[in-house]
MIMIVO-249150 format. One record per residue (C-alpha): x negated, y negated, z negated. Coordinates in steps of 0.001 Angstrom, whole numbers, padded with zeros to 6 digits, always signed. Each point is the difference from the previous one (the first is absolute). Example, Ala and Ser with C-alpha at 12.3 -4.5 7.8 and 13.67 -1.06 7.14 Angstrom:
<pts>
-012300+004500-007800-001370-003440+000660
</pts>
This chain:
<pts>
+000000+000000+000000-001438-003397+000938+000374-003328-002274+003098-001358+000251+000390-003693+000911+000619-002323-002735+002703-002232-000196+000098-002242-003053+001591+000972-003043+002244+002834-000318+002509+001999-002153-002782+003048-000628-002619-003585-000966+002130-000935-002607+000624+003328-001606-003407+000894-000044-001000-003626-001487+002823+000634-002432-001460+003334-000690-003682-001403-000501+001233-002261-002055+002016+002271-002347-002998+002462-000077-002882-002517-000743+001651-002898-001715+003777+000033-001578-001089+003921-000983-002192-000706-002437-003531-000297+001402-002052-002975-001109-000339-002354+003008-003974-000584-000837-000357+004025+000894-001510+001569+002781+002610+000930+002273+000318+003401+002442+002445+000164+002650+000018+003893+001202+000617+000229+004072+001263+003565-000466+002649+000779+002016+001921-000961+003061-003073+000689+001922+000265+001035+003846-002412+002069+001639-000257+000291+003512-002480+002190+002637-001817-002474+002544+002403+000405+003188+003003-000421-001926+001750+003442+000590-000307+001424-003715+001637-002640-002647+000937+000575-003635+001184-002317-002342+000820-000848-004116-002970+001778-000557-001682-000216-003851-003372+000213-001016-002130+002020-000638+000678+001012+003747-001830+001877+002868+000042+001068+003524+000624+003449-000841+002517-000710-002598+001901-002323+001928+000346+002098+003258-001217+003136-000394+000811+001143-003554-000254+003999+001039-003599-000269+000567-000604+002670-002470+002660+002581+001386-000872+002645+002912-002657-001494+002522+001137-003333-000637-003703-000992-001340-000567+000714+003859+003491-000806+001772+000018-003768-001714-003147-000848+000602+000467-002431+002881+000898-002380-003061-003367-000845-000802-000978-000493+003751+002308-002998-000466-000150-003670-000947+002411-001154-002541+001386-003245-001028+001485-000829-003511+002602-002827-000052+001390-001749-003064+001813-002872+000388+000744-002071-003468+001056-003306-001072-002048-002253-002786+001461-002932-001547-003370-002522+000718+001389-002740-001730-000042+001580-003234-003268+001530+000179-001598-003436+001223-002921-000151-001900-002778+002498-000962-001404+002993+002222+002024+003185+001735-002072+003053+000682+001095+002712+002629-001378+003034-001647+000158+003830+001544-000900+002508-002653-000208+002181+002435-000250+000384+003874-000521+003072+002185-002649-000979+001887-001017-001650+002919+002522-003190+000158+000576-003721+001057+002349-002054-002412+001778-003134+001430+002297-002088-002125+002178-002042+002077-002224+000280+003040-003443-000857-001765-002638+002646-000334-000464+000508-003319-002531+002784+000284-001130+003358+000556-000521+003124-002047-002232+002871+000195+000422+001916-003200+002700+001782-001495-001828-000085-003305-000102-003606-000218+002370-002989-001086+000531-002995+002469+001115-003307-001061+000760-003135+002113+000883-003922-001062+003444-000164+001486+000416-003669-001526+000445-001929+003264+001275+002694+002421+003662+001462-002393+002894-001688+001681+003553+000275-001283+000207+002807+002593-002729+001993+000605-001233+002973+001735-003035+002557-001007-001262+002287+002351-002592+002602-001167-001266+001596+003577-001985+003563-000562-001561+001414+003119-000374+003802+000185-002846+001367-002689-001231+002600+003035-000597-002030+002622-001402-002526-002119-002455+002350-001759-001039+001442+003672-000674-003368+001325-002071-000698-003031-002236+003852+000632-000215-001109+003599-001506-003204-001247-002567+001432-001693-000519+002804+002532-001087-002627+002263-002216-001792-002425-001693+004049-000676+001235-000703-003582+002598+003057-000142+001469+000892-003072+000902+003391-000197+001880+002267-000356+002052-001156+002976+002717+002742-000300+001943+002182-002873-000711+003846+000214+002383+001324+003069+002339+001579-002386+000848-003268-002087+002072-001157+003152-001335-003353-001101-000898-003243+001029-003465-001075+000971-002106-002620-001261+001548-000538-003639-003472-001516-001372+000277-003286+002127+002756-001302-002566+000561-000577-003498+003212+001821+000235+000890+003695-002212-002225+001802+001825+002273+003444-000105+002429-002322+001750-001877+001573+003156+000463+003411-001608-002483+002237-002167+000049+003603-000390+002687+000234-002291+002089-003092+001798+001533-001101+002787-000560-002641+001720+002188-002764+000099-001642-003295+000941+002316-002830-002233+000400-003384+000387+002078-002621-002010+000470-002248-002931-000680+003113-002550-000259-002673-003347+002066-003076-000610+000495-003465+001805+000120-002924-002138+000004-003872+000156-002129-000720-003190+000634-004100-001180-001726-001913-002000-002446-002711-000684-003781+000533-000108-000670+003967-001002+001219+003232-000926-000467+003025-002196-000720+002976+002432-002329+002350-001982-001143+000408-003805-002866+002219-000655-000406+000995-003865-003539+001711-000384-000026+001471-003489-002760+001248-002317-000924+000492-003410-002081-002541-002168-003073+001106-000731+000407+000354-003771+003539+001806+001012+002028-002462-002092+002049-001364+003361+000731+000568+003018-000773-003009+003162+002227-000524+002748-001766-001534+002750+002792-001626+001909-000437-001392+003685+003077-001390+001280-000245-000356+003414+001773-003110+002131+001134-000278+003436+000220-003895+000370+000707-002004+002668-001129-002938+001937-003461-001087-000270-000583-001900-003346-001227+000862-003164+002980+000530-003067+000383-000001-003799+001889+002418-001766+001195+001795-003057+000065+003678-000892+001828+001142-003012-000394+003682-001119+002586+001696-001763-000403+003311-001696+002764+000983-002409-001255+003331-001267-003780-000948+000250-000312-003783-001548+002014-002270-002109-000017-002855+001911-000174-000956+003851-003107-001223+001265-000520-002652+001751-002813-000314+002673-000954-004168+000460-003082-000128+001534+001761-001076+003054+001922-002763-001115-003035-002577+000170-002426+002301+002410+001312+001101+002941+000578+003189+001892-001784+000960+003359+002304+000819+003029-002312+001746+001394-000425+002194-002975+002893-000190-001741-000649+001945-003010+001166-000156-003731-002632+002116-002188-000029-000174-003826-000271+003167-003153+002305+000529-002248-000505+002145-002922+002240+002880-002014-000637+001015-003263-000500+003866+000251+002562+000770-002841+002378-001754+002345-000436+002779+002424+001020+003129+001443-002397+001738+001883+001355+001853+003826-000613+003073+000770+000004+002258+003286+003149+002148-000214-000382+003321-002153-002406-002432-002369+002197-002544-001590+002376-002636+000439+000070-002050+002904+000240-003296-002232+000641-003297+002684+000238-003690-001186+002115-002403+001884-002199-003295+000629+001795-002925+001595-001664-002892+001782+001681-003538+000675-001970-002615+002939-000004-003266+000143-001680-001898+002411-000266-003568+001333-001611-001924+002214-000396-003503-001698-002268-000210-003512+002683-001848-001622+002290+003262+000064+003053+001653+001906+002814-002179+001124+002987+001209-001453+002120+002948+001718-003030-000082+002773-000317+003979+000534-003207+000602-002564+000992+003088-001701-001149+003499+001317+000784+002911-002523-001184+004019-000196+000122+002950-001886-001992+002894-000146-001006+002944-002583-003098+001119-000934-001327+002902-002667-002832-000488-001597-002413+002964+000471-003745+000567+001050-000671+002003+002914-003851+001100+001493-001156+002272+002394-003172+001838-001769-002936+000868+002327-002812+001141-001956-002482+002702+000077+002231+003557+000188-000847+002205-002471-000597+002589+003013-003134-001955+000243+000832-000402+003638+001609-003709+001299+002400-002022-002240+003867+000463-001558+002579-001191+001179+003255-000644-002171+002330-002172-001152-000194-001367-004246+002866-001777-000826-000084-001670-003257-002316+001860-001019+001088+003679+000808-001760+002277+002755+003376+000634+002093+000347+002610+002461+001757-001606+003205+002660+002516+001390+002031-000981+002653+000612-000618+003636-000120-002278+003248+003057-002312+000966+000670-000274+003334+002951-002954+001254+003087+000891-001418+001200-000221+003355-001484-000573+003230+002299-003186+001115-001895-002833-002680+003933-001497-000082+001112+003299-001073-002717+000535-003289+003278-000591-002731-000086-000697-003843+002451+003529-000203-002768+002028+002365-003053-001318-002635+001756+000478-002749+000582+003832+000183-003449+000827+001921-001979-001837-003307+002340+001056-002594-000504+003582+001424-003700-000259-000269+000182-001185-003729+002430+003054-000446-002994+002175+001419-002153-001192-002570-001990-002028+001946-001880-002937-000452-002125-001396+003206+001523-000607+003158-002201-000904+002965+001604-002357+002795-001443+001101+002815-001672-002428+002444+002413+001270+003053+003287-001725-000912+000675-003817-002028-000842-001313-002884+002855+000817-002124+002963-002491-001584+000086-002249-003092+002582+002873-001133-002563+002853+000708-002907-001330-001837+003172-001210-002844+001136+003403-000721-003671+001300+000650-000480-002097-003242+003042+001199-001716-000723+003578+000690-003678+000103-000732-001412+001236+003163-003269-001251+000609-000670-001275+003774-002669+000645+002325+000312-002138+002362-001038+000124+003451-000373-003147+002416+001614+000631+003183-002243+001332+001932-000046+003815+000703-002126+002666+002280-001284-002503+003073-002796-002676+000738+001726-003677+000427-001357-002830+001510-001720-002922-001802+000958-002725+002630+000246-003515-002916+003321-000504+001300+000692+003878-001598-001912-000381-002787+001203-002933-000805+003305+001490+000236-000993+002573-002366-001475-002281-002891+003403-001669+000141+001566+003193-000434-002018+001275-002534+000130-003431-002062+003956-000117-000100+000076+003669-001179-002688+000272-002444+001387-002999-001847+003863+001496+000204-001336+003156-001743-003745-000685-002187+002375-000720-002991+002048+003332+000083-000911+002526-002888+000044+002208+002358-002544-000452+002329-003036+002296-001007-002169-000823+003123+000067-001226+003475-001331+001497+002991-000933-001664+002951+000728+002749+002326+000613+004102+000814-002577+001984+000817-001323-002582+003028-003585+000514-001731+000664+003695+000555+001242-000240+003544-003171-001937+001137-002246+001786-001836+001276+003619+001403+000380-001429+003541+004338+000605-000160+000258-002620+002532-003376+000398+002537-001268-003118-001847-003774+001404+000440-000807-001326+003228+000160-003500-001795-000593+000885-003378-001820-003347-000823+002759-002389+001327+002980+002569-001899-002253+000003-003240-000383-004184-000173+003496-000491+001150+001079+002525-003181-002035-001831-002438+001156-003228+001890+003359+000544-000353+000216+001573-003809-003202-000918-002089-000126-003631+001741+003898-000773+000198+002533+002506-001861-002298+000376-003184-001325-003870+000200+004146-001066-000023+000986+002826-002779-002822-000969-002268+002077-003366-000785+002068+002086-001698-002671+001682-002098+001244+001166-003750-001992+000867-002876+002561+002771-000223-000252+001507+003530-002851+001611+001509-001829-001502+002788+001492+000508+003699-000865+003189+001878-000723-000447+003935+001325+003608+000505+002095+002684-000644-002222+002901-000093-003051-001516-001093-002875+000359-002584+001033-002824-002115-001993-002699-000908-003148+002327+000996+001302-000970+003533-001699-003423-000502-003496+001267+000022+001015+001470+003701+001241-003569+000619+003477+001483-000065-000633+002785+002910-001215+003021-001708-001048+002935+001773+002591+002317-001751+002841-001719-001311+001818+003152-001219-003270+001005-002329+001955+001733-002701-002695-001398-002731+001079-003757+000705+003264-001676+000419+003028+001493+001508+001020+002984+002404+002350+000918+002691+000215+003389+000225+001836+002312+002914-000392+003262+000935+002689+001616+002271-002282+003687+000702-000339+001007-003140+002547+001338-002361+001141-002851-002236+001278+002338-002584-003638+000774-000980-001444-002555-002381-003643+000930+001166+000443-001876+003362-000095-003396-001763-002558-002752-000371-000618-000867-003876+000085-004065+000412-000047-002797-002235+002962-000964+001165+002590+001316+002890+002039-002611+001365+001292+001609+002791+001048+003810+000891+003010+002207+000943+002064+002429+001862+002526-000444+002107+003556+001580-000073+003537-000641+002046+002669-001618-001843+003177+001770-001032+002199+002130+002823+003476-002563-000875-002945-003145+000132-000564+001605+003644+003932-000117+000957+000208-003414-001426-002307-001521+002265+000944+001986+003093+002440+000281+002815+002434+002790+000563-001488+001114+003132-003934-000169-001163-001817+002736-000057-001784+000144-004206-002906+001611+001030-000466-002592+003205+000396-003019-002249-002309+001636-002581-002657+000375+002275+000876-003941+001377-000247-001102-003596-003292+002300-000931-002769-003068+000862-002691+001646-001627-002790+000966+003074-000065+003650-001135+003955-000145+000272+001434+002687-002537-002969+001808-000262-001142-000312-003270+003417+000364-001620+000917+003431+001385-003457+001249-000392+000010-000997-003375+003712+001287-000173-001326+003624+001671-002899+000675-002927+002379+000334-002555+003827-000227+001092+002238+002054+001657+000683-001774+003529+002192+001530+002142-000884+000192+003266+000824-003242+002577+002765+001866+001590+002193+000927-003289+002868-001975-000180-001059-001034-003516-003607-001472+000458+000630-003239+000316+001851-000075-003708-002800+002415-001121-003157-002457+001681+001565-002836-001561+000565+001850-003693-003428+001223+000102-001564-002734+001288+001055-002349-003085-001100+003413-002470-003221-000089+001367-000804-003808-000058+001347+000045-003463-002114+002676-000883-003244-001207+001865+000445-003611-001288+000618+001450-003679-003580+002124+000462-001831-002694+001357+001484-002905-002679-000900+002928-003132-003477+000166+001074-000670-003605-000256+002043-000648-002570-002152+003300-001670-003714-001323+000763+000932-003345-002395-002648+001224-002762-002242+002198+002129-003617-001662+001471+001975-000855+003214+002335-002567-002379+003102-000042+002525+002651-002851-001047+002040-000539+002890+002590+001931+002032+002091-002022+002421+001745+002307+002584+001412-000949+003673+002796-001100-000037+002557-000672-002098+002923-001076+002000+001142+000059+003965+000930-002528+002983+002576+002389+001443+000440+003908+000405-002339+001520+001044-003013+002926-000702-002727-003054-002586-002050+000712-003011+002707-001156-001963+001747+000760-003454+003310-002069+000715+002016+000067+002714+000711-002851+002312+003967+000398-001963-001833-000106-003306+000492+003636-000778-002698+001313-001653-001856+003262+001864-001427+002460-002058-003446-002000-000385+002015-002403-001768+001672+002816-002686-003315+001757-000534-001775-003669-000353+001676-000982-003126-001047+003690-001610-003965-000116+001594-000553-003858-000949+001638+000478-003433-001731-001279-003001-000440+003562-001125-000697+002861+002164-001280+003045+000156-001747+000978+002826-001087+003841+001447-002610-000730+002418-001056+003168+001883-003876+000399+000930-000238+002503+002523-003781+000454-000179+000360+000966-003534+003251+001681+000453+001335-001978-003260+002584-001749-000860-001412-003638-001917+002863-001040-002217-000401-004138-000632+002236-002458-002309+000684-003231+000904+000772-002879-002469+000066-003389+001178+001898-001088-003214-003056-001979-002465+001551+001525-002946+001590+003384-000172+001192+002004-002223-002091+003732+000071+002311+002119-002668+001041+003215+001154-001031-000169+003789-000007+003400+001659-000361+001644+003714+002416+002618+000906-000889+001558+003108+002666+002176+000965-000235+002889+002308+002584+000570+002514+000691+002889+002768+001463-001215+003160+002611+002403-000216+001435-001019-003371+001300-002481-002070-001420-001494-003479-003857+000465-000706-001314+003634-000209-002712-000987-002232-001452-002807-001831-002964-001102-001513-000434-003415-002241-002851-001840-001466-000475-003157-002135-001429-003167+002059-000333-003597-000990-000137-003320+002210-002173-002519+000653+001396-003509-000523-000572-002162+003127-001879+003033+001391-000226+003408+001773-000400+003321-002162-001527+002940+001877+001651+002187-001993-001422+003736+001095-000887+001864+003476+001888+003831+000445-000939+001966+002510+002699+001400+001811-000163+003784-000579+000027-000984-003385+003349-001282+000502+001381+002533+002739-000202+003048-001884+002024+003541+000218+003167-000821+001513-000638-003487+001538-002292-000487+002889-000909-002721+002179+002813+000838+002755+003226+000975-002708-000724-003027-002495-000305-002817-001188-000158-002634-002815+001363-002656-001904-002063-002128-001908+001542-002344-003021-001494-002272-002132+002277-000575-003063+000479-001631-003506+001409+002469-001797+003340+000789+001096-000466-003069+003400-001386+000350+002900-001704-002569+000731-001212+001204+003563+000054+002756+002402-001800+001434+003030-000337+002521+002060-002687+002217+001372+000494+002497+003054-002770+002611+000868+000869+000665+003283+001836-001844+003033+004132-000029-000799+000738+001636+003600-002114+003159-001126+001424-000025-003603+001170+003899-000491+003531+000365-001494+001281-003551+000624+003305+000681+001419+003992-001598+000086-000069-001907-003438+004384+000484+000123-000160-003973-000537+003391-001379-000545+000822-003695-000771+003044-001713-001199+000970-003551-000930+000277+000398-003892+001020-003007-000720+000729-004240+001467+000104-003215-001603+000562-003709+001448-001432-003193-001847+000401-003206+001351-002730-002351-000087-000372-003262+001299+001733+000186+003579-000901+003570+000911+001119+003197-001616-002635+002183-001256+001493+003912+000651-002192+002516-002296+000497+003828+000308-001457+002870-001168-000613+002895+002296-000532+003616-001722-002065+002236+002164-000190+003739-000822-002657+002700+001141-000903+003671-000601-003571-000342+000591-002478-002445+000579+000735-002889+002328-003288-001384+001431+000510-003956+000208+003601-000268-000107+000677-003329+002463+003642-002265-000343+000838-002340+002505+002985-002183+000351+001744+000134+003161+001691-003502-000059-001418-003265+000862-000665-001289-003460-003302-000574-001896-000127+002399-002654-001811+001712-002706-000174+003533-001799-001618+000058-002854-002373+002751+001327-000902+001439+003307-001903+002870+001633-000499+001400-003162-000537+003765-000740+003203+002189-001894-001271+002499-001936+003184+000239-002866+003270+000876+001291+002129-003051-000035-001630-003774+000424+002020-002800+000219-001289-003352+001775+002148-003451+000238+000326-001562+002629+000434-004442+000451+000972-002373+002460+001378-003101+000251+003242-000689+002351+002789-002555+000256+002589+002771-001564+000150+002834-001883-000989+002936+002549+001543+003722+000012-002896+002308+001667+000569+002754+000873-002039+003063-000415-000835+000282+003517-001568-003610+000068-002657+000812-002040-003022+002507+001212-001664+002507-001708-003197+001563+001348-003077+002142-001510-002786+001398+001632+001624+003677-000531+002239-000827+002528-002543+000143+002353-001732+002793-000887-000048+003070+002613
</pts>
């Protein structure tokens, strides 16, 4: 839709000036206040000959949402991509009363803009953006008319990203790589743009190129300056009696004259008074650094310390911050707009990353001491919540970080692929106490270093760093994934120019992303890392370039290994720390008929979906070592591939996770286990533990047992033919009365244990105790053997079991006597309770065998995102009874049938 002509005043002019008037004056808000005018709806958006047109559109708002919302259904991710071959044209027209708002300055501010884009206001260039990452403001003062029309032009993100490759092809600077992997069905040339670089597809994405005003519009009104960012750096006093804030507010001011100001502090729960920041008042304030720096001190009984989830509280304090500012040393004319307000929370914690000799003798640690305490860092790597930027929701956040809390972890790692996450993220991040790792964006390529680019990305990383630094939750940042790794190893053919690659790497990172993030600098943060894997801050005698950046005696690790079995801990690096590693699996069968047509073919779509290069591979041969696949042609294999597929992931990711969680007091000092990937962009086979609906797989289930705070662990070495048996406290105090192990004995043919055996053990607060090694013919004696048994393993307090695991001598499909269990399953009981505006529906569902069911699997077969409270788990007693919750808008009557019940004897020949 084009601007439409103006004409004067009109009805719409005066309702909206009655409106603005209502909202910002007669309502209640103090006419000397900073004043935002939101531009969020009633936008138009138009392709650039005219034929596709949509309008009343809100924001956030994209291509993708806009016109082709069932990108993520069948081949869509293919069939719809001719929308990002397009140019598209947002329209908003608006009316602004000028007369009222005669005096002081009106900013044009976009939050948010996806990408490559010209902005006019009434006709007049206003400028152009380059960087989804960044915030663009413009002085609108003279151009806003009573009627006026906006125009935010974005230009196709592929076609501009492969005229900017060409570009440098013709210079002989290429930037590779140039393409995706074949099987990605992606887009080519994603590095050329500060854009979510899985936008062009990954191997567990698709790609779907967005454009469009993804973060809010706003007129922003006022005098001389503005509030935009408050950093709060907090340490302990050296004699430990306080606690410092070091607060940087941080201005955006306009026009080109020095101010004066005021900055009042107000801290309910934390001081007794307000304070009051006058420096200003008689020297004045740089525009061109308009900064606002003082320390304010907290007496320590005041204080309650946060802690990373599973540790403590998560203790925030609500600080407030009032502006004003004023041109003129005689002080602000009265109801001239001088007073900018925000609020934040911070927790008051200390946080280091300690590299020191390793007590291996061999390199440095590498682990995380938060006030104080060694912690062990379990947890996983967030992807986007969803692969259209307009689309990443509060609701979607919510219930992807409150799951991780639920599985006991406490480290997240944002990976450098996707965006740097939302004021809400980082918010409940806080709330939750889930420490972030956080990666800049910038993810498994070279980039150019053109100063238009890089000057591009020290804007980018400026706005973000300050939005974040003051966040509880940020552990570390990152300044990119494993780019140090890909030149290094050659991914990308980078050899034939290896001294141009290597400068423009240190170029781009050590001169210009950790130069920008070191403004930010805390006492209570470690010091930037350039990459994600690296050797730490041993990196910096290699100037930053090391020869192996995946040394297991320095820094971190990304580990995978698809040819080897995963179910065998002895295939595993022992690393200071491993940030990245996984398995992949295929989301549920009903998640498959969800997301595709009638008339697709599963196994086609599968394979469409499967990006990674070795295709399914490495899940079916990991599948075939210890599960009982049926063959391609049985009408059941795609259920059974899909069933297995999330056992074995589970069961791989649950090895590999217990060994590093294991080696936390050995010579190798492990004390980090972050796992690929937590959640998904749509459905498809990914290295994830959620599913793109939110339903948890079976990673997920088995996660919040194998990242408890206590947890046994039967670790199988087959050199020695032993089983090692290892308990796991991360709790610092613990109480060590009446621990036992139970290992019980069981025949696959039978129910209940055969046999048991029990010992007295103790734990080790804040530690690992390597309790005692058994070799297995001790175990498997007379009647059990390695192919008709196997065991259960409990560690309890008297009468409680505190944990549980299993070990299996011999692959499942081979397992002699494992036959029909005779499962049957009713609905025992239902109950509806109403809360807030949905209805949460609870049942429990009794499930009854006659002999051991191996990794009995539930799965809802209705389009709701729900939870049992356990899955895949193994049935060894003859009735079990699991509930099952979901939210819905009324109280729902399933039926039997709509809930499926599989086990691995089902499968068995």
């Amino acid at each position: 839709m084009k601007c439409r002509p103006g004409s004067g005043r009109h009805d719409g002019g005066v309702l909206l000036v009655i409106g603005l008037w209502c909202g910002f004056i007669f309502c209640g808000i103090q006419g000397d206040s900073v004043e935002v005018i939101e531009l969020g709806s009633k936008w138009s958006i138009t392709n650039q000959n005219g034929s596709l047109s949509i309008a009343n559109q809100s924001l956030p708002s994209g291509i993708y949402s806009a016109f082709g919302a069932q990108v993520l259904e069948s081949y869509n991710d293919i069939n719809l991509r001719w929308l990002a071959y397009d140019n598209w044209t947002y329209t908003n027209n608006f009316q602004f009363d000028i007369h009222h708002y005669q005096r002081g300055h009106i900013n044009l501010t976009f939050h948010g803009i996806d990408t490559i884009a010209e902005i006019r206001l009434n006709h007049q260039l206003l400028g152009r953006t380059d960087n989804m990452f960044v915030r663009y403001s413009y002085d609108v003062s003279s151009i806003l008319q009573l009627d006026n029309c906006l125009e935010v032009e974005i230009v196709s993100p592929v076609w501009t990203a492969l005229a900017k490759a060409q570009a440098l092809d013709a210079a002989q600077r290429s930037v590779p790589p140039a393409c995706p992997h074949e099987r990605y069905n992606g887009e080519c040339h994603m590095n050329m743009l500060r854009k979510m670089q899985s936008s062009f597809a990954w191997d567990w994405g698709l790609a779907a190129p967005s454009m469009g005003l993804w973060k809010n519009v706003q007129l922003e009104i006022y005098e001389v300056a503005v509030i935009r960012d408050i950093d709060v750096d907090i340490s302990r006093t050296a004699n430990g009696s306080h606690w410092n804030m070091h607060i940087r507010c941080y201005l955006d001011a306009v026009g080109r004259q020095n101010f004066y100001g005021t900055l009042i502090l107000y801290a309910v729960e934390l001081l007794d008074h307000p304070v009051e920041v006058d420096t200003y008042t008689s020297k004045p304030i740089s525009y061109l650094t308009p900064i606002i720096e003082f320390d304010q001190a907290v007496p320590t009984e005041k204080v309650a310390t946060w802690w990373p989830n599973g540790y403590g509280d998560q203790k925030l304090y609500p600080l407030h911050f009032t502006l004003k500012a004023w041109l003129g040393s005689e002080g602000p004319e009265v109801r001239s707009k001088t007073k900018s307000q925000k609020s934040l929370r911070v927790g008051f914690r200390t946080l280091e990353l300690v590299e020191v000799p390793a007590p291996d003798g061999h390199g440095n640690t590498f682990l995380f001491r938060v006030n104080g305490l060694e912690i062990f860092m379990k947890g996983s790597n967030y992807i986007p919540s969803h692969i259209l930027p307009e689309n990443q929701t509060n609701d979607r956040i919510e219930h992807l970080l409150k799951s991780a809390k639920e599985a006991h972890m406490n480290m997240l790692r944002v990976w450098g692929g996707g965006v740097y996450e939302s004021d809400y993220f980082y918010n409940l991040a806080d709330s939750l106490g889930l420490l972030i790792w956080q990666d800049m964006m910038f993810a498994c390529a070279m980039y150019p270093v053109g100063e238009e680019y890089l000057s591009s990305v020290r804007e980018e990383v400026r706005q973000n760093a300050k939005r974040l630094s003051h966040h509880p939750s940020i552990a570390i940042f990152v300044t990119n994934n494993e780019n140090e790794a890909a030149l290094v190893n050659d991914w990308y053919h980078t050899l034939y120019d290896e001294v141009r690659f290597k400068a423009e790497y240190r170029e781009l990172y050590v001169a210009n992303v950790i130069h920008e993030l070191k403004l930010v600098s805390h006492k209570s943060r470690p010091q930037p890392l350039v990459s994600s894997p690296s050797n730490g801050k041993a990196s910096a005698m290699d100037n930053y370039i090391s020869e192996n950046p995946q040394d297991e005696y320095y820094g971190d690790v990304h580990f995978y290994d698809y040819l080897k079995d995963g179910w065998d801990p002895g295939i595993y690096p022992t690393p200071r720390f491993a940030s990245e590693y996984g398995f992949q699996s295929f989301p549920s069968f009903y998640s498959w008929q969800r997301s595709k047509n009638d008339d697709d073919d599963l196994a086609a779509l599968m394979n469409h979906r499967q990006h990674h290069p070795l295709g399914s591979y490495p899940i079916k041969s990991l599948v075939e070592r210890h599960l009982p696949l049926p063959l391609p042609e049985a009408e059941n294999y795609a259920e059974a591939l899909i069933y297995f597929s999330q056992i074995s992931q589970a069961m791989a990711t649950k090895v590999e996770t217990e060994l590093y969680r294991s080696l936390r007091d050995t010579a190798h000092n492990t004390m980090g286990a972050l796992y690929w990937q937590l959640n998904d962009v749509w459905v498809a086979p990914s290295w994830s533990g959620i599913d793109f609906y939110g339903n948890w797989k079976l990673l997920h289930y088995w996660a919040r047992d194998f990242l408890a705070p206590i947890a046994i662990v039967a670790q199988y070495d087959k050199t020695e033919d032993s089983l090692n048996i290892i308990l796991i406290c991360d709790e610092p105090q613990v109480d060590t009365e009446g621990l036992t192990v139970v290992a019980n004995k069981y025949l696959w043919s039978q129910l209940l244990p055969r046999d048991s055996i029990n010992w007295t053990v103790t734990l080790r607060p804040n530690g690992v105790q390597y309790d005692k090694v058994i070799p297995i013919k001790d175990l498997l004696v007379e009647e059990f053997n390695t192919r008709n048994a196997f065991l259960e393993l409990q560690l309890r307090r008297r009468q409680e079991v505190l944990s549980r695991t299993y070990f299996f001598p011999s692959n499942i499909a081979a397992a002699v006597g494992l036959g029909d269990p005779g499962l049957e399953y009713e609905i025992a009981s239902r109950t509806c309770l109403t809360t807030g505006n949905v209805i949460r529906n609870s049942l429990s569902i009794s499930i009854q065998v006659k002999r051991p069911a191996v990794f009995v699997y539930l799965e809802l077969l209705k389009p709701y995102q729900y939870l049992f409270s356990e899955n895949g788990y193994m049935q060894t007693t003859p009735v079990h009874v699991v509930y099952l919750t979901f939210d819905a808008t009324s109280c729902v009557r399933l039926r039997k049938s709509e809930i499926k019940v599989l086990t691995v004897n089902d499968f068995m020949p």
